[in-house]
C-alpha positions in Angstrom: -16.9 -9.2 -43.4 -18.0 -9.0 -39.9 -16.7 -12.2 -38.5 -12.8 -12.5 -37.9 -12.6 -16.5 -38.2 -13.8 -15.7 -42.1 -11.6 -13.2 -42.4 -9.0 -15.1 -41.5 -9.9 -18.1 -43.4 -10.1 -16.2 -46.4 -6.2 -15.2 -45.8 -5.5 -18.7 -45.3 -7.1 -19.7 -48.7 -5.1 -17.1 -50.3 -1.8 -18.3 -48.8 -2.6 -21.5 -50.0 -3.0 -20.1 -53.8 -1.2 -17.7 -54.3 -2.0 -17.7 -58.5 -5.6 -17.2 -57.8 -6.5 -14.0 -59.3 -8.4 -11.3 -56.9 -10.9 -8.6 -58.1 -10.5 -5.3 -56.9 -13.0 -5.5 -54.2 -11.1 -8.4 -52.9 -8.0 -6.5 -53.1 -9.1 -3.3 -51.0 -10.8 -6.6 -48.2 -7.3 -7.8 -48.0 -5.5 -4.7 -47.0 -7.8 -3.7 -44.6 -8.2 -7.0 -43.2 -3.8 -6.6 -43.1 -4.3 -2.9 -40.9 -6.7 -4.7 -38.7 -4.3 -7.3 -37.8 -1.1 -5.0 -37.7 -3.3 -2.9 -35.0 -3.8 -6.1 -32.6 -0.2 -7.2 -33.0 1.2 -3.9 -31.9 -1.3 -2.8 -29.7 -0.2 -3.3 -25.9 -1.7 -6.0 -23.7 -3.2 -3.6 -20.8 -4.1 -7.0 -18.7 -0.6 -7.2 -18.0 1.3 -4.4 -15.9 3.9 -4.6 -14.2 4.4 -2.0 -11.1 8.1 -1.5 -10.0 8.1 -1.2 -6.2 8.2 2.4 -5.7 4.9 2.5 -7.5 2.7 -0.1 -5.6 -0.1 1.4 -3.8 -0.6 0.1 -0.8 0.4 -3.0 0.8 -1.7 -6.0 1.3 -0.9 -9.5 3.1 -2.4 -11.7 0.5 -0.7 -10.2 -2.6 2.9 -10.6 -0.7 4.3 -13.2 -1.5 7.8 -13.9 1.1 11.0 -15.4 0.2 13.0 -15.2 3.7 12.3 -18.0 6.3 11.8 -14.6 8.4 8.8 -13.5 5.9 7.1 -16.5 5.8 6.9 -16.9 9.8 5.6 -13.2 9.7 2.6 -14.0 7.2 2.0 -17.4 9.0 1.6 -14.6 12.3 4.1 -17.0 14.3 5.5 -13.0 14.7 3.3 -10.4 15.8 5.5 -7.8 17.0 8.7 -6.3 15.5 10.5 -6.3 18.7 10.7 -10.0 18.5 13.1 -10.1 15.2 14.9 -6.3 16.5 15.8 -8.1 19.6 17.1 -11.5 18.2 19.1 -9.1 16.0 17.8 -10.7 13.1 18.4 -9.5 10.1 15.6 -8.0 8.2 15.6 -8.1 3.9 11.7 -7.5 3.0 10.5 -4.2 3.5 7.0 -5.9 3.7 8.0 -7.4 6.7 8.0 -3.9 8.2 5.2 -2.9 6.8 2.9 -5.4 8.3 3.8 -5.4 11.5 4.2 -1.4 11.9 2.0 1.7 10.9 4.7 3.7 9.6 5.0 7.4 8.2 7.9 8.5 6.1 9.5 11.7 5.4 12.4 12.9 3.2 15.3 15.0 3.9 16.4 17.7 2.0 20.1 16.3 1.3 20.6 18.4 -2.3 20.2 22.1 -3.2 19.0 23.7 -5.7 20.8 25.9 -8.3 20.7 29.6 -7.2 22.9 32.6 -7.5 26.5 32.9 -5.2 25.1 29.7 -4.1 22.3 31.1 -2.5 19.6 28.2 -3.4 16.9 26.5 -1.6 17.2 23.1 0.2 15.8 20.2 -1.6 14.9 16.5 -1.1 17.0 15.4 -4.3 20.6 15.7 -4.7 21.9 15.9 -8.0 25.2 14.6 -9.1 26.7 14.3 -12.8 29.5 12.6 -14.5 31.5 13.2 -17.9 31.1 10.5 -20.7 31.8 10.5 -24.3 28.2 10.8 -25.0 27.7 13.7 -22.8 26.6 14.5 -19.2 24.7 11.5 -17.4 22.6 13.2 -14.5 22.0 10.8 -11.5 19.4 11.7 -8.3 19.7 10.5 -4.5 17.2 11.1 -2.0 16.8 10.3 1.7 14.1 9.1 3.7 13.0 8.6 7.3 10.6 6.3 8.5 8.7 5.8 12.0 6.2 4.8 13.8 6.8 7.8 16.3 6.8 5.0 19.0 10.3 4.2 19.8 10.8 2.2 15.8 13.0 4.5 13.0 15.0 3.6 10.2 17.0 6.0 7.9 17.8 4.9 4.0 18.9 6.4 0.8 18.5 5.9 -2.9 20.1 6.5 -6.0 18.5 6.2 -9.7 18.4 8.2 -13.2 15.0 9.6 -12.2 13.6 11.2 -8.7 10.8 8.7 -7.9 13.2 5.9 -8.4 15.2 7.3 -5.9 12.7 8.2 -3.6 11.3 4.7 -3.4 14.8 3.0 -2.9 15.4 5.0 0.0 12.3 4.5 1.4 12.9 0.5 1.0 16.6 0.8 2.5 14.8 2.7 5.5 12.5 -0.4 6.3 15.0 -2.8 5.9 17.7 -0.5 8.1 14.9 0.4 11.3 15.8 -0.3 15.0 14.7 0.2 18.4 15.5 3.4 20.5 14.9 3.4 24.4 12.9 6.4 25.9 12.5 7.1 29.5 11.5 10.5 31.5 15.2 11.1 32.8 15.3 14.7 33.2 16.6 15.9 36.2 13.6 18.4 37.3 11.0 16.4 35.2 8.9 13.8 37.5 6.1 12.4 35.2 6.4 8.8 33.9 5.9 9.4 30.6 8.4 7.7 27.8 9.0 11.1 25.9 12.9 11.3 25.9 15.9 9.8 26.1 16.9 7.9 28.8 21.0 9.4 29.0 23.0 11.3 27.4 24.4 9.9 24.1 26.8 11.0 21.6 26.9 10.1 17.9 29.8 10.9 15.1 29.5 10.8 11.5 32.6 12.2 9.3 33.3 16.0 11.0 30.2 15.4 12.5 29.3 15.1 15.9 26.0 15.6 18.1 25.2 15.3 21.7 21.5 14.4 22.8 20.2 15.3 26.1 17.4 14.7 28.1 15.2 17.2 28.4 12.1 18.2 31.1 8.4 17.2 29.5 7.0 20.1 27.5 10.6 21.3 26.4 10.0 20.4 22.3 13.3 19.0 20.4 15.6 21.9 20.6 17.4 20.5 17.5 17.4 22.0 13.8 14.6 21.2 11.0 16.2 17.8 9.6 16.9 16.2 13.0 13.6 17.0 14.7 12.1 14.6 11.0 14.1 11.9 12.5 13.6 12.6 15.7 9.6 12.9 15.5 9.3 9.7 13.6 11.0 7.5 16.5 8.8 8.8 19.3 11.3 11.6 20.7 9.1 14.7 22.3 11.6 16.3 24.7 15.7 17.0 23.7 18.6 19.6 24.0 20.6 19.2 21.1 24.5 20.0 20.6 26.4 19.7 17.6 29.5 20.6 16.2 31.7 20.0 12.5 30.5 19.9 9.1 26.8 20.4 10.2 25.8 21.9 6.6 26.3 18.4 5.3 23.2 16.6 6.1 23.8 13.2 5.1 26.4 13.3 7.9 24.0 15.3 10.2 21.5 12.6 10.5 23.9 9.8 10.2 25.6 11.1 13.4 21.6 11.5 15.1 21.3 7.4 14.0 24.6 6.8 15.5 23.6 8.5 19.1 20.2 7.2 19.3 21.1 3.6 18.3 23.1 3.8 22.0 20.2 4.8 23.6 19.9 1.1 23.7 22.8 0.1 25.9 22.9 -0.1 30.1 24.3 3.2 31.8 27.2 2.5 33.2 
């Protein structure tokens, strides 16, 4: 039968009389018309997909869809610049809200390490933590990330999940939602131009054992600082730097919590 309505209608007849007797080529119709229909009741729906929000592609005004009063007056484009709500001090709980008002990059920083001999293995971006249970040993992954418009905006965030990517894209949302403004200035003492490519004082930050001293340095000096700072340092617009730091600096999670901590003061008058 190469019509489904008749096929079906055929099943229906049979429901209906269950004493009629079938011949066999009846018979073999009905199972096969059965496999048929098993097939499209198990067989996924591919219209409908759903995308967690680490896996969206890219992001796009008219498929966003706001639930903050914030959100809404950024799609209306009453807000046009991200200084507006960082300076209000407002508080900021859709990443999308960052995204469409910034061109960001991200990057992650090697928080874990990976298993090597005498503890001699490589840095990695995932940090991997286990506990006991009665069913065994449940593995868990956090990552950070950094994210900037290398123009004075940079947020720092970190996730936690079963999996990597999970992780990854959590702390790429908590970065968004966590960004602020630094203030640059050229304030070195034998450096005249009137760029914006360091900071404008020195400022001191503190994170656990932790603690780092930024300092102005000349234009063409680089960001004397080590691997994972100059990430976070890049990404918020920071050229020129002398870096100090003292404590616990193998812990990195503290390392660049102490670098948020001293660049958030950048903000505040010199006394």
């Amino acid at each position: 039968m190469t019509n489904k309505t008749e096929q079906i209608n055929k099943i229906d007849e049979y429901a209906e009389n269950p004493e009629k007797v079938l011949n066999e080529d009846e018979l073999k119709e009905m199972k096969t018309i059965d496999v048929v229909i098993e097939k499209e009741i198990k067989a996924p729906d591919k219209t409908k997909t759903f995308k967690k929000p680490w896996e969206k592609e890219a992001f796009s005004m008219e498929s966003w869809d706001p639930k903050t009063k914030l959100g809404r007056k950024v799609k209306d484009g009453k807000i046009k610049n991200i200084d507006e709500i960082l300076d209000k001090r407002e508080k900021i709980l859709e990443p999308e809200i960052v995204d469409s008002l910034l061109n960001l990059k991200t990057d992650l920083i090697l928080i874990g390490q990976a298993k090597g001999k005498f503890g001699g293995g490589k840095r990695r971006a995932w940090k991997q933590t286990q506990r006991k249970t009665q069913e065994g040993n449940v593995l868990k992954f956090s990552a950070m990330s950094v994210i900037g418009d290398e123009n004075g905006h940079v947020g720092v965030g970190k996730g936690s999940s079963v999996e990597t990517l999970p992780a990854r894209g959590k702390s790429a949302i908590n970065a968004k939602i966590n960004i602020f403004k630094i203030t640059r200035k050229c304030s070195a003492f034998d450096c005249e131009c009137s760029e914006p490519h360091t900071i404008p004082f020195k400022v001191e930050g503190k994170s656990g054992s932790v603690k780092i001293k930024l300092i102005p340095a000349p234009q063409g000096t680089g960001l004397v600082a080590t691997d994972e700072l100059k990430k976070v340092l890049r990404l918020a617009g920071v050229k020129d730097v002398y870096s100090k730091t003292t404590g616990k600096t193998k812990t990195t999670y503290n390392l660049i919590k102490a670098c948020i901590d001293a660049l958030k003061k950048t903000n505040r008058n010199k006394k």
